[in-house]
N, C-alpha and C positions, 0 to 999 in steps of 0.2 A: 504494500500500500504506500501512495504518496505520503509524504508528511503534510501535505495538506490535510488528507484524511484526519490525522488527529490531530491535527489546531482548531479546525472546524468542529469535530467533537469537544475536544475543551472550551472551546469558546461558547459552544452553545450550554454547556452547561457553567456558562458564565466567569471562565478563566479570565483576565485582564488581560495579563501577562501572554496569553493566547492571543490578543487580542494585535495586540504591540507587535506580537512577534510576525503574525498574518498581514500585516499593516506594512513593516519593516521589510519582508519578503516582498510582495508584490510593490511598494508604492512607486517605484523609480521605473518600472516597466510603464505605469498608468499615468504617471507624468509626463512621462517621455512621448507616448501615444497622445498623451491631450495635447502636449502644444506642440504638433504637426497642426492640431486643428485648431489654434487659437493660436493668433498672433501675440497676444498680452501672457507671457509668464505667470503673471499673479492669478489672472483669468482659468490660467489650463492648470492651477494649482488649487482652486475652487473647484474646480469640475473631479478633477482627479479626490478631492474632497468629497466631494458629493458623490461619486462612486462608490467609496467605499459606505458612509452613509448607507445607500440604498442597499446596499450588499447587507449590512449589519439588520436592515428593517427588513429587510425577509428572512434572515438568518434560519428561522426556527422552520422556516418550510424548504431551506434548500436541502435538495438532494445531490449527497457528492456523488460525483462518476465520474471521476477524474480530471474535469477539463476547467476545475475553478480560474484559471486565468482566461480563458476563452472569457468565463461568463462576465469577468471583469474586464474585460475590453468587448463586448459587447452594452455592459452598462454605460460604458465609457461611451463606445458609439452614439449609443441614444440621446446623454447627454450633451454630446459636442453634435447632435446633427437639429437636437433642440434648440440648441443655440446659436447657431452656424448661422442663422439668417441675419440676427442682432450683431454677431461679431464682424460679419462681412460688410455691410452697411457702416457701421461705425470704422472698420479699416478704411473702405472708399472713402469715406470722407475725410479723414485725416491724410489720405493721399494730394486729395484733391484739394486741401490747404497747403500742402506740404509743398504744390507743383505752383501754387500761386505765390510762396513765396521767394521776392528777387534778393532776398540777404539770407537765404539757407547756404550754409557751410557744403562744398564740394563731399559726395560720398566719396567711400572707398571702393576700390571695384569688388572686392569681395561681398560689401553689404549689396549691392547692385544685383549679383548676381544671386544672392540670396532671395531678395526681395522680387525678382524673375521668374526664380523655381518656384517662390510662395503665389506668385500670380497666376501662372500656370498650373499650379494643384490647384489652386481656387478655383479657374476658368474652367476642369475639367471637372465633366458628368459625378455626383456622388458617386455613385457604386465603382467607378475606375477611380478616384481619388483614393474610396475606400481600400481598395487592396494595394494601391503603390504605397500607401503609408505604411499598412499591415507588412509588406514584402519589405520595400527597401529600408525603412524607419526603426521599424519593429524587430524586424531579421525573423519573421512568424516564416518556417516552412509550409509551401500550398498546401498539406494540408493540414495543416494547424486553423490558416485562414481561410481554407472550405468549411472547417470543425465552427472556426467563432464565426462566421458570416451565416452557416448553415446553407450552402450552396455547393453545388459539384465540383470536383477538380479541376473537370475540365472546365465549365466556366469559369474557375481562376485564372486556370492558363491564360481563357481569352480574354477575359477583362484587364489584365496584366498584359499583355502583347497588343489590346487597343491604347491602353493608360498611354504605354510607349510611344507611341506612332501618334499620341492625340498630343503628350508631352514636345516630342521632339520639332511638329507643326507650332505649335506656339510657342516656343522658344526662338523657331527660326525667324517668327513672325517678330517677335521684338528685337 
């Protein structure tokens, strides 16, 4: 059995220490998943908050079968795709002050080309954003990200081989 198997039993029978430890394990994988999907750090640090939250408020009905990180980057999902409309909206606009003003400081081409790639996952279709973050972000094996998406392999392949082709199109385009 995983050792998640018994944290998850300690915890529900109200360990603390269980609790830390589960938290401690997983929280740097669900950080790191939330802000591919939030621009603001402090923002994908709420959210990854709020994960476990909701993880904790069903506690007593979840059944282990092994794949508790799935299911936590799938609450991750819901929450970053809950809010993905507010965060996006609030980025444009801070773009679009940013590009109006004539005494902003010269970037660096590194931030450039970050802020390129983050344009480009944004500009692309959810469900192919969703598995380039899972693939190349996450380091999720297909199927791990067929297991948390709950879709077939092969549609991973394909959404992952459109991702590419829809990425390297807009890329070429800025």
């Amino acid at each position: 059995m995983d050792i998640d198997f018994w944290v998850i039993q300690k915890m529900k029978r109200g360990d603390e220490n269980a609790f830390d430890a589960f938290i401690r394990k997983h929280y740097e994988e669900i950080l790191k998943y939330c802000s591919y999907h939030c621009p603001d750090r402090s923002y994908a640090e709420d959210l990854t908050q709020e994960t476990f939250l909701r993880f904790f408020e069903k506690l007593s009905d979840y059944r282990y079968m092994g794949k508790t990180r799935n299911y936590l980057y799938t609450i991750a999902g819901n929450l970053c795709r809950d809010s993905y409309k507010r965060i996006r909206e609030s980025f444009l606009d801070e773009q679009a002050l940013e590009k109006q003003d004539p005494l902003r400081p010269p970037e660096t081409e590194e931030l450039l080309n970050r802020l390129e790639i983050r344009e480009a996952l944004d500009r692309l279709p959810a469900e192919l954003k969703e598995v380039i973050i899972l693939y190349y972000f996450q380091e999720l094996k297909l199927t791990e990200i067929a297991d948390t998406l709950q879709i077939g392999l092969s549609l991973v392949k394909y959404r992952i081989k459109q991702a590419k082709k829809h990425l390297e199109k807009l890329l070429r385009e800025e």
